[in-house]
Each structure stands twice: as structure tokens, then as C-alpha cells.
LOVOGU-9092 format. One line per field, with one value per residue (C-alpha): residue number from 1; x, y, z. Coordinates in steps of 0.001 Angstrom, whole numbers, plus 500000, padded with zeros to 6 digits. Layout:
LOVOGU-9092
n = c(NUM,...)
u = c(X,...)
v = c(Y,...)
w = c(Z,...)
END
This chain:
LOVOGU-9092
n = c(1,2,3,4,5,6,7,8,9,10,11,12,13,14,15,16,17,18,19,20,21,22,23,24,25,26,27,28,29,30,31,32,33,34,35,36,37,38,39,40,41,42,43,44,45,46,47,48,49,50,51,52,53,54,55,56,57,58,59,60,61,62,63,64,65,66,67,68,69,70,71,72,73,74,75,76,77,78,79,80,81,82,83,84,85,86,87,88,89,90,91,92,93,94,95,96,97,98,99,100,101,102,103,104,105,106,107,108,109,110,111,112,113,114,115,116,117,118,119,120,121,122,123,124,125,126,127,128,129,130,131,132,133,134,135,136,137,138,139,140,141,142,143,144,145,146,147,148,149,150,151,152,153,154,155,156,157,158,159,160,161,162,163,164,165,166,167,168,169,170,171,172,173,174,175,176,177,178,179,180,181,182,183,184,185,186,187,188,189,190,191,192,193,194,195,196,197,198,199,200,201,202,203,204,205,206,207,208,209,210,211,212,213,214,215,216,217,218,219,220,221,222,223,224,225,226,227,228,229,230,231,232,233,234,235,236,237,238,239,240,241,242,243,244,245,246,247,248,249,250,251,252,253,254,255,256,257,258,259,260,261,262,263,264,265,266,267,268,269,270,271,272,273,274,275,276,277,278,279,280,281,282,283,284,285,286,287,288,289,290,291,292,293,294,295,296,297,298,299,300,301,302,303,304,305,306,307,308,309,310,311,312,313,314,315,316,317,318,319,320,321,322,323,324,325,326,327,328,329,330,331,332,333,334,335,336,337,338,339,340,341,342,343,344,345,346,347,348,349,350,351,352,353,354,355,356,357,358,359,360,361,362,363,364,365,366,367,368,369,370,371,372,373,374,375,376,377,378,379,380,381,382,383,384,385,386,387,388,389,390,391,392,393,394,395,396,397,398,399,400,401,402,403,404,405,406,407,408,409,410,411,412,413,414,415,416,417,418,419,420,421,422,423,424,425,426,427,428,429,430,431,432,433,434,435,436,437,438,439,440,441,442,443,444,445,446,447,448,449,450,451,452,453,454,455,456,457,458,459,460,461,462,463,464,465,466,467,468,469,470,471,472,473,474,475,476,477,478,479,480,481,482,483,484,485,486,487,488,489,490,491,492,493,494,495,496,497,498,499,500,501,502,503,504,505,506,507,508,509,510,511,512,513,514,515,516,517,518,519,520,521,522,523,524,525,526,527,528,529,530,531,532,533,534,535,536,537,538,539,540,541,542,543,544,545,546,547,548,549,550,551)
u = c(563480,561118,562770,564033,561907,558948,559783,560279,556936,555039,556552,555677,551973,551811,552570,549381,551082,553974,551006,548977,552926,553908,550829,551469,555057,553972,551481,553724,556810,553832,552866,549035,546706,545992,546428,543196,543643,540678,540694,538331,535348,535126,531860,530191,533247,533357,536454,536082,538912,541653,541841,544194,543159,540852,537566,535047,533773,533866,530354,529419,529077,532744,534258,532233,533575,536723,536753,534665,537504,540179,539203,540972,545157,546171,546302,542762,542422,539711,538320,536675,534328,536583,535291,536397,537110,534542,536205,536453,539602,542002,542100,544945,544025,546467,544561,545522,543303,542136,543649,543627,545917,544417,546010,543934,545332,548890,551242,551825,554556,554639,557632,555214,553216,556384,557190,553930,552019,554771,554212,550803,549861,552232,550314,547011,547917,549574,546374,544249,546597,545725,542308,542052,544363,541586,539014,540406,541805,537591,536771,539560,537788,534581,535550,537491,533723,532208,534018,534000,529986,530160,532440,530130,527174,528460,529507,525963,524528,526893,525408,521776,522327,523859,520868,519088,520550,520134,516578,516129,518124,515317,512742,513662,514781,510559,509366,511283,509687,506657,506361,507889,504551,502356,503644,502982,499652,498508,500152,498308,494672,495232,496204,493172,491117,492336,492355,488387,486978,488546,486159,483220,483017,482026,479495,477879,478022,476340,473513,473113,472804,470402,468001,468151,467570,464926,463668,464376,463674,464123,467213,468831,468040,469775,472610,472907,472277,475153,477593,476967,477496,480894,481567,481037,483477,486239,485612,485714,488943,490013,488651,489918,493474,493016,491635,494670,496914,495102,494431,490630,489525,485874,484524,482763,479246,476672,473584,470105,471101,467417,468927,472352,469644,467668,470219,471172,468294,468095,471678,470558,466852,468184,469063,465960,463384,465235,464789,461389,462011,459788,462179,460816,461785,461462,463978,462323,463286,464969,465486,469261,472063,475835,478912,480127,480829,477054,479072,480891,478314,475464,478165,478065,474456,473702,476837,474824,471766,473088,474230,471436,469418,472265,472131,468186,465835,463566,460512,462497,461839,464446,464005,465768,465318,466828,466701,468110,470800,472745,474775,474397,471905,471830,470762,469828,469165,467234,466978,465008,467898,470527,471810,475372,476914,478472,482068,481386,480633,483799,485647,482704,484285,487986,488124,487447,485324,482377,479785,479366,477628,476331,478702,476613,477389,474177,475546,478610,481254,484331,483456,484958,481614,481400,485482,484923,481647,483020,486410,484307,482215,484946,486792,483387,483918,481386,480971,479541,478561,476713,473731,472707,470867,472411,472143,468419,467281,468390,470957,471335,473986,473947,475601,476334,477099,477750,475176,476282,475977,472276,470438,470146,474039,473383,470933,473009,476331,473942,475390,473173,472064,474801,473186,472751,473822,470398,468385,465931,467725,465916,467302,469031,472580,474211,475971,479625,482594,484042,487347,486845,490312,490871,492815,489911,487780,484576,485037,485798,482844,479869,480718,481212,477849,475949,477770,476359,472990,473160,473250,476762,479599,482240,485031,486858,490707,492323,496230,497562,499285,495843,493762,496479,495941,492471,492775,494558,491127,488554,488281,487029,485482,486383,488530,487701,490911,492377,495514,496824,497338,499944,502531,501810,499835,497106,499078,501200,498625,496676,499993,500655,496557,497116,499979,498467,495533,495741,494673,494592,490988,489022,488804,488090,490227,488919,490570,488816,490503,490607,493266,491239,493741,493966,497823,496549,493739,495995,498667,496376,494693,498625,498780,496278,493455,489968,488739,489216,486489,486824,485809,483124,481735,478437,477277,475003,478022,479991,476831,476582,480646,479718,476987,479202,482023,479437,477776)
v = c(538473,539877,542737,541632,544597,543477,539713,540323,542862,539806,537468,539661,539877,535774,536812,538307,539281,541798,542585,545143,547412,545439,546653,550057,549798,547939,551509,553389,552361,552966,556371,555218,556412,552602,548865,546502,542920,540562,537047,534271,533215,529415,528773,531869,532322,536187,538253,539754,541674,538716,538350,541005,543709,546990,544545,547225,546038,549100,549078,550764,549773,550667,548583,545027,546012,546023,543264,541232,542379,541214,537728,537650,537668,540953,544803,546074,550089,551602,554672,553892,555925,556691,557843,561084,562067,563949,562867,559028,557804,555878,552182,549858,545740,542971,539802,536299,533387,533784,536893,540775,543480,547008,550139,553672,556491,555505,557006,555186,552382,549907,547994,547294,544444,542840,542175,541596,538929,536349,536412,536587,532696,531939,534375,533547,529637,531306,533007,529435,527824,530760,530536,526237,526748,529830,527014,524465,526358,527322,523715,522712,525582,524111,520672,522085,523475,520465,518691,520598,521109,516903,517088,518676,517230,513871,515337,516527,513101,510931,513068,512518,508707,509358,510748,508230,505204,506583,507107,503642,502178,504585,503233,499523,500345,501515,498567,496087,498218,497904,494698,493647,495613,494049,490591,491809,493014,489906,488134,490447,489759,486346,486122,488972,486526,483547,485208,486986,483520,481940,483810,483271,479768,479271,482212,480783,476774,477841,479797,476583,474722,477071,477049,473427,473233,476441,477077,480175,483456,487564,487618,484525,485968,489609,487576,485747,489089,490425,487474,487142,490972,490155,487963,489162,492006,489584,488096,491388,492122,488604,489396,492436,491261,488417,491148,493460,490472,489063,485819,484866,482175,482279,478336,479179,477351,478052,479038,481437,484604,484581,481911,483715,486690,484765,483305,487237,488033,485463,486881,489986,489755,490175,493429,494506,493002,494412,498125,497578,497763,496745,495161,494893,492178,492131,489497,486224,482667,481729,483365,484964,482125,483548,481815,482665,481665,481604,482041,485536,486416,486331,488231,490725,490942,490853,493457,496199,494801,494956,498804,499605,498951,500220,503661,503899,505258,502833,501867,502473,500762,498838,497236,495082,494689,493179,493767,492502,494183,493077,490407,490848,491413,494243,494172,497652,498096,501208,502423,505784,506490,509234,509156,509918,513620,513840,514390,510915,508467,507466,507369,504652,501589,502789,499879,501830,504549,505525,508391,510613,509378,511246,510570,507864,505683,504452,502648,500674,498814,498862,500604,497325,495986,498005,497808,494035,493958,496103,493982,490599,492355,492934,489777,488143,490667,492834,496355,497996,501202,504165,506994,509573,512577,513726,513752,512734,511639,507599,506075,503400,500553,498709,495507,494567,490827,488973,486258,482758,480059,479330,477186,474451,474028,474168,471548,469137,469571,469962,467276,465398,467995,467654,467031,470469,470251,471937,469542,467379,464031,461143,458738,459635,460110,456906,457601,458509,458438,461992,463442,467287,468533,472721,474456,476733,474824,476869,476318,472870,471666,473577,471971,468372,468966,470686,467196,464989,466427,465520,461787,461218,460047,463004,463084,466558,467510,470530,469922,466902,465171,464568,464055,461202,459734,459769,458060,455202,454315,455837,454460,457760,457809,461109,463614,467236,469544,472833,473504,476418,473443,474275,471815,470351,471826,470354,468724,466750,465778,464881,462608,460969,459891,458698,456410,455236,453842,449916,448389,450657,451810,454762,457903,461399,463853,467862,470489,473356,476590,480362,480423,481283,481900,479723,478673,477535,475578,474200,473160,471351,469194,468767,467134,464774,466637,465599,469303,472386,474252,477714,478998,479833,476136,476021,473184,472030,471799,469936,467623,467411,466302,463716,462271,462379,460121,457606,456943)
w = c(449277,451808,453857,457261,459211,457061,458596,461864,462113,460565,463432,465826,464624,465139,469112,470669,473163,470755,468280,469250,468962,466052,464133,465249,463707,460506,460336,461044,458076,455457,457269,457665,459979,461253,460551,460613,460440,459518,459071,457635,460270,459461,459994,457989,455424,456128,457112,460723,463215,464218,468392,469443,467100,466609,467262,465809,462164,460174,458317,454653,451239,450418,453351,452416,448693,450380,452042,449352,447031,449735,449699,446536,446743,446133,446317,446785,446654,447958,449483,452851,455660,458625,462024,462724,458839,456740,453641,452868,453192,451055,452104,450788,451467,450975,450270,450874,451381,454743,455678,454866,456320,455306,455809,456480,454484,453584,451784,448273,449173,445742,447461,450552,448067,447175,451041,452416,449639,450572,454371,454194,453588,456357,458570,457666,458956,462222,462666,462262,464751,466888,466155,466536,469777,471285,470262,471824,475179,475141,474679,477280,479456,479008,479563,483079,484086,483070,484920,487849,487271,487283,490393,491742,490676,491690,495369,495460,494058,496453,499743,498306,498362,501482,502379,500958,502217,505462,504770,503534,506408,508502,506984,506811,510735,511041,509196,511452,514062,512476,511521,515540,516939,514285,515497,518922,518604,516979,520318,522298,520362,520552,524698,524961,523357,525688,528800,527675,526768,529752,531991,529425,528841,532201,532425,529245,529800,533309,531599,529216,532279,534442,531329,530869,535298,535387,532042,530448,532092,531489,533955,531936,528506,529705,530851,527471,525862,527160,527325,523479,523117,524755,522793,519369,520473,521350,517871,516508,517408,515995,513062,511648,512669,510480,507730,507800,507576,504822,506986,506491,504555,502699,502277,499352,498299,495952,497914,498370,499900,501117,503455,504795,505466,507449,509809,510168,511466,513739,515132,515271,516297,520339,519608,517700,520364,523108,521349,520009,516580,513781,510638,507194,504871,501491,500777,498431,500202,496538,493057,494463,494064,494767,495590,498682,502508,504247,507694,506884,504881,507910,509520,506463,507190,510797,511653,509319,511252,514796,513725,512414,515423,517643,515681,515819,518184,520574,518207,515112,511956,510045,506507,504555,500508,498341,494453,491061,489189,485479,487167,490804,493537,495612,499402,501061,505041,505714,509253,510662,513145,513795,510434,509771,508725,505556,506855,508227,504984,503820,507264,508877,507041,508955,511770,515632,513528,515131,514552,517691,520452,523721,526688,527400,524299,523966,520585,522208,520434,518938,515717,513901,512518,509140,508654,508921,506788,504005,503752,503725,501041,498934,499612,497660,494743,495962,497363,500650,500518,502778,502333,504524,504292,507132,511207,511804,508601,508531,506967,504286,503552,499999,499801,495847,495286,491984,491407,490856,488442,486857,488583,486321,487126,490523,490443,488344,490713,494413,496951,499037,502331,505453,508412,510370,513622,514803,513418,515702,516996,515652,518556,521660,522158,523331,526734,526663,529338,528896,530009,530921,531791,532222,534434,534893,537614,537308,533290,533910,536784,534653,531285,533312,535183,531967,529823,532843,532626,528984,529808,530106,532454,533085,535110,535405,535943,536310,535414,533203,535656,537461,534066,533605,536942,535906,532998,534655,536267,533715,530436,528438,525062,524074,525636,525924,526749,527272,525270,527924,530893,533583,534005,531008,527877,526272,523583,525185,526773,524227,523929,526512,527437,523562,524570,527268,525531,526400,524086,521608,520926,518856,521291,520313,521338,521384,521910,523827,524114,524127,521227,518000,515426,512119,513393,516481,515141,512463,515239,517486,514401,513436,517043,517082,518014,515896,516499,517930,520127,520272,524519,524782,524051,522116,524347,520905,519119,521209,521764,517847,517943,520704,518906,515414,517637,518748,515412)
END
């Protein structure tokens, strides 16, 4: 039977708190100079100093003898290096799996063995519960700064979406904004445009009727000149609304590009008479097929022209080529103008770009013609692109289209011609009873007097409930009308002179108007209308309508 003192110095050992004056004791009733206590390290199977204890691992070949020989149960004798002692020192380990008490220079106590080698299995598994319970308080102290690192972390994360929900509702806040000023710059383009042709139509329909009266003169043509200069800006500012909103709509043929090229030098040859400029073309009359829309694409064309003349000196020289490449054909417009600095290539194409001018902006414009040349470009699967070598030294623009189909497809699938609305009348027009009805009365009297010249029978109105009064007495064939009426707007109208139609016969109903947009020319067809002018009338195309109605 273990001796009681022996017991209760043991129990006190399993206490970290009694043990670092219980191992003094248990030194102290075998008269050694110290008590070290090692236990088994699980993971590298090696005795080291138990929590509590002396913690510095004496070193030497006699003490890992010792302690090799301690992993045995046992006595273990040895004589050890001691700090402080010249001589080694006798060391006496008690072995059990897992543990090893060793006492420094005790005196010889035989009886010691006989109490200690009981209790040491039962202290060795105190020790491991100590050891599992240290583990797990560090585990459990981990676990606590885990979790208050993830408190944390999610406090942090919940103000970031704080943040960013705020951001978002910012942002979706700014693109309501955005899309509210969008809507009402598109409103704005569209009254700009009504309220600019308004004004127009009758400045152009009376210069159609002075040169039919007078014959054409300089003053007229400078007039023209400049009421078609207008005008291309107003549709300039149509147009690259429609761009950014992804709005236009390319009526794609198969067709000679020598031909689109032509009709853009026609719409720009104003501009290069009036500045003296020679052109150049090298473009062949057939050999280039592409599929695209001939109207855009003479825009393309005669916006790089128009530019090119407006950038270049008076008696400048402007050429146009155009050249085969594997699967497309590529157009270049050479001018000897200002040329355009470096800094300045890749911002041109930005719509109300413009290179420097003098204070006296000899050039003009918006700066929307390349924007809406290189976006109808690309809208054909094509590309637009500028050369320089600097201020002074020209410029160049290269238009790259994909060629069409081969022509011996084109030639088995080619429709029978249209007829062109500019070609030579065969027969007269027969002579119509026309309705002109616009609020404008200088709009309205020149278009009745320049339709009257034409060999027909107008009657005019400014308001609906006077074109209606009208119509009680005036059996119209076709009906030309402003949608923006007061009173009553052109489509009801349009209505109401249907309705009152007795008997029912075939009249033509056109709408004439400064509203351009593809919603407004889709709501007055969806009304009744047969077509829809856009102000300012092209008095040929009208005529080419009227003469459509009566055939």
C-alpha cells in the first residue's frame, strides 16, 4: 500500500495550481536537489517538461539516455550534467508509460519505487486529461477569436452592403435620372426639330417656287445653300439621337457602291463649287457590289465629303479612291487641308468633336458628321478610320466595307428597276383637288401656290375646324396635313374629313410635319395616313406621291 504522504503529494501534482510546492515537497522527502517531470508529446512520441514544471529541457547524451531509458516502467539510474555542478550528477527516473518523475542527486530511498510505480499510471492519465483539457480550452480559445474575428467580419461585411445597397440605390437613383433626361432630350430633339422645320418649309417651298417663277439665280442658289446647310444640321441632331439609342434602321439592297458615291457627290458638290475645289475620282461605275442601305450610305460618303471640303483651304484638292481588299472594298478621301494633330484622331468620331478652328469657325457645324458616319459604318460591318500627318499636311478617312454576294447571284435574284422619283414624266400629271391644311400660314399659302403652279386645284386651311368647313364644299383628292394643328391635331383630322367622305371614295391622305422620329411616323401610318412628309417638303416628292395617287 502506497504511503498516504506519497498519495496525497501525487494528488497534489494533478492540481497545477498546488504543484509547483508539491514537487518541492516530493524533493524534498527524498533529499534531492530538484524534481523534473516530463511527459509523452503525442504527436512526436518524446518526453518533454509537463505544464506547470521546470520548462527548460536539460540537453546531453546522458539525459536523452535517461529519458530514452524512462520510457520504459521502472527505476532508471543515471548520472546527468547539472547547471551549476562541475561533477555530473546522479539522476534517479521513475518510468511509466507516458510519464517520468526524475530526481537530481537524491539520497538512496529503495522504499520511494514501491510508492511511486503504482501512482504513476494514474498520473500519467491525469496529466493527458490536463493535456486534452489545455488543448481543448486552446481550441475553445480559438474558436472564441474566431468567432469574434467572424463577428466582426460579418459587422464589417453587413456595413459594406450597407454601403453597397446604398450605392446601388445611388446609382439606380442616377440611372432613373439618367434615363428621365435621356427621355427628355429626345423630347427636346424632336420639338427642336418641329419648331426648326416649321420655319423652313416655307423658306424652301418659296425658293422652289421663285425658281420655277424667275429661273434660277446666284442669290436663290446661296439661299438654297444655306437652307439645306440648315437643314442637314437639324437632321444631324436627329440622327445621332437615333444612333445612341440604337434606333436607325438600314433597308438593305444589293447594289454598286460606284452608285451611292455618286449621289454623294452630288450632295456634296455645293460645298466644293462654292470653295473652288478640284475632287478626284477614281471610283469604277461597277465591279463593287455590297449589301447595304444606298440612303445612309451616301450619307457615309458625302458627310466625309462635306468635311473634307469644310476642313480645306479655297482651291484645295479632294480625291476619292476606292480599292479592292480580300473580302471588302476600301474607299479613301484625301484632302490637302488643315490636317488634324495627333492628340485629335481618336477623339474626331466623339459626336460635337471638332478640331480647332479660328474664332471665326470657318468650318461650322455641329461636329456630329464623323460620329454619325463612323456608327453607320459599323452598323454595315465595316470600319471608319482617320490619317494625318499632322496640322497642315491633309488628312485621310478610309471607309472598309464587306463586299456582297457575286454577281451572278445578283443577277439571278435582281427585281425589275422601281421607278425613281427623278425620272422624266412620260405624260403629264392629271390635275388634282388638294387639301393644304397647316397652322403655319406662310408654310401653308407657298406650298398651295407652288402645288397650284403645278397644275392643280388647292385650297388651304389653317386649323381643322376650317379645313372641315372646307371640305363640306370641296371635294379633295388627296389631303395634305400638319399633324401639330391647334384645336384639333392632324389625326383626328385625318378622321373626321375620313368620315365625312360621302360617298365613300379613294382619297390620299399625307401627313406633313416637323416630327421626324420613327414613332411618329409609325403613329401617323397607324392612323390612316398613306405617308408621312418630313417639313421641309421636297416639292418633287410630294409631286411624285401625287402622281403615284392618280395613276
Amino acid at each position: 500500500m502506497p504511503n498516504r504522504d506519497v498519495i496525497e503529494l501525487v494528488a497534489a501534482l494533478a492540481d497545477a495550481g498546488r504543484r509547483p510546492a508539491a514537487l518541492e515537497r516530493l524533493a524534498a522527502r527524498c533529499s534531492a536537489e530538484a524534481l523534473l517531470v516530463f511527459g509523452e508529446e503525442p504527436e512526436t512520441a518524446t518526453l518533454t517538461p509537463l505544464c506547470g514544471t521546470r520548462s527548460t529541457i536539460p540537453t546531453g547524451p546522458s539525459w536523452r539516455a535517461l529519458l530514452m531509458a524512462a520510457r520504459t516502467p521502472g527505476v532508471h539510474r543515471r548520472d546527468v550534467t547539472w547547471p551549476g555542478r562541475a561533477a555530473p550528477v546522479q539522476a534517479v527516473a521513475y518510468g511509466s508509460p507516458g510519464l517520468a518523475l526524475v530526481f537530481l542527486g537524491p539520497e538512496d530511498a529503495p522504499e520511494l519505487a514501491d510508492d511511486l510505480l503504482p501512482l504513476l499510471p494514474l498520473l500519467a492519465a491525469m496529466f493527458r486529461a490536463e493535456q486534452r483539457a489545455d488543448a481543448l480550452n486552446g481550441q475553445l480559445a480559438v474558436a472564441r477569436e474566431d468567432a469574434h474575428r467572424a463577428e466582426n467580419l460579418a459587422h464589417s461585411l453587413g456595413q459594406v452592403r450597407a454601403v453597397l445597397e446604398q450605392q446601388a440605390n445611388t446609382l439606380s437613383e442616377a440611372r432613373i435620372e439618367a434615363e428621365g433626361a435621356i427621355r427628355a432630350k429626345d423630347e427636346f430633339l424632336a420639338m427642336l426639330s418641329h419648331e426648326l422645320r416649321n420655319p423652313l418649309s416655307p423658306i424652301i417651298t418659296g425658293l422652289h417656287l421663285l425658281r420655277m417663277k424667275q429661273g434660277p439665280s446666284h442669290e436663290l442658289m446661296v439661299v438654297e445653300r444655306q437652307a439645306r446647310q440648315l437643314m442637314r444640321l437639324v437632321d444631324d441632331l436627329l440622327d445621332i439621337s437615333r444612333i445612341t439609342r440604337g434606333k436607325v434602321r438600314l433597308n438593305k439592297v444589293t447594289h454598286e457602291l460606284g452608285t451611292t458615291i455618286a449621289r454623294a457627290i452630288e450632295m456634296a458638290s455645293p460645298m466644293l463649287e462654292e470653295k473652288h475645289q478640284t475632287l478626284d475620282v477614281a471610283v469604277p461605275e461597277q465591279g463593287f457590289l455590297i449589301d447595304g442601305d444606298p440612303d445612309r450610305l451616301a450619307q457615309v460618303f458625302s458627310n466625309l465629303l462635306i468635311n473634307a471640303a469644310k476642313y480645306n483651304s479655297r482651291n484645295g484638292r479632294v480625291s476619292v479612291i476606292a480599292e479592292a481588299a480580300p473580302d471588302e472594298v476600301v474607299v479613301r478621301m484625301r484632302d490637302t487641308g488643315i490636317g488634324i494633330a495627333p492628340d485629335m484622331l481618336d477623339r474626331i468620331f466623339t459626336p460635337f468633336t471638332q478640331q480647332s478652328q479660328s474664332l471665326a469657325r470657318s468650318g461650322g457645324g455641329l461636329g456630329l458628321g464623323l460620329a454619325i458616319a463612323k456608327n453607320l459604318v459599323e452598323l454595315h460591318g465595316g470600319t471608319l478610320r482617320a490619317a494625318s500627318d499632322g496640322l497642315g499636311n491633309g488628312s485621310e478617312f478610309a471607309v472598309a466595307l464587306p463586299l456582297g454576294p457575286a454577281p451572278a447571284l445578283v443577277e439571278n435574284e435582281r427585281k425589275e428597276p422601281d421607278v425613281s422619283v427623278d425620272a422624266p414624266e412620260t405624260t403629264p400629271p392629271a390635275r388634282l383637288r388638294l387639301l393644304v391644311v397647316d397652322d403655319n400660314e406662310d408654310a401653308a399659302s407657298l406650298l398651295g401656290e407652288t402645288l397650284t403652279a403645278l397644275g392643280h386645284e388647292v385650297r388651304t386651311a389653317y386649323d381643322g375646324p376650317s379645313a372641315l368647313q372646307l371640305a363640306e364644299q370641296f371635294e379633295f383628292d388627296a389631303a395634305v396635313l400638319d399633324i401639330g394643328l391647334p384645336v384639333m391635331d392632324g389625326y383626328e383630322l385625318a378622321q373626321r374629313l375620313r368620315a365625312r367622305l360621302h360617298p365613300p371614295r379613294r382619297v390620299r391622305f399625307i401627313a406633313l410635319t416637323g416630327y421626324a422620329q420613327p414613332a411618329d411616323v409609325e403613329r401617323s401610318l397607324a392612323a390612316g395616313f398613306d405617308h408621312h412628309l418630313v417639313k421641309p417638303v421636297r416639292v418633287k416628292e410630294l409631286q411624285a406621291l401625287l402622281h403615284a395617287h392618280d395613276g
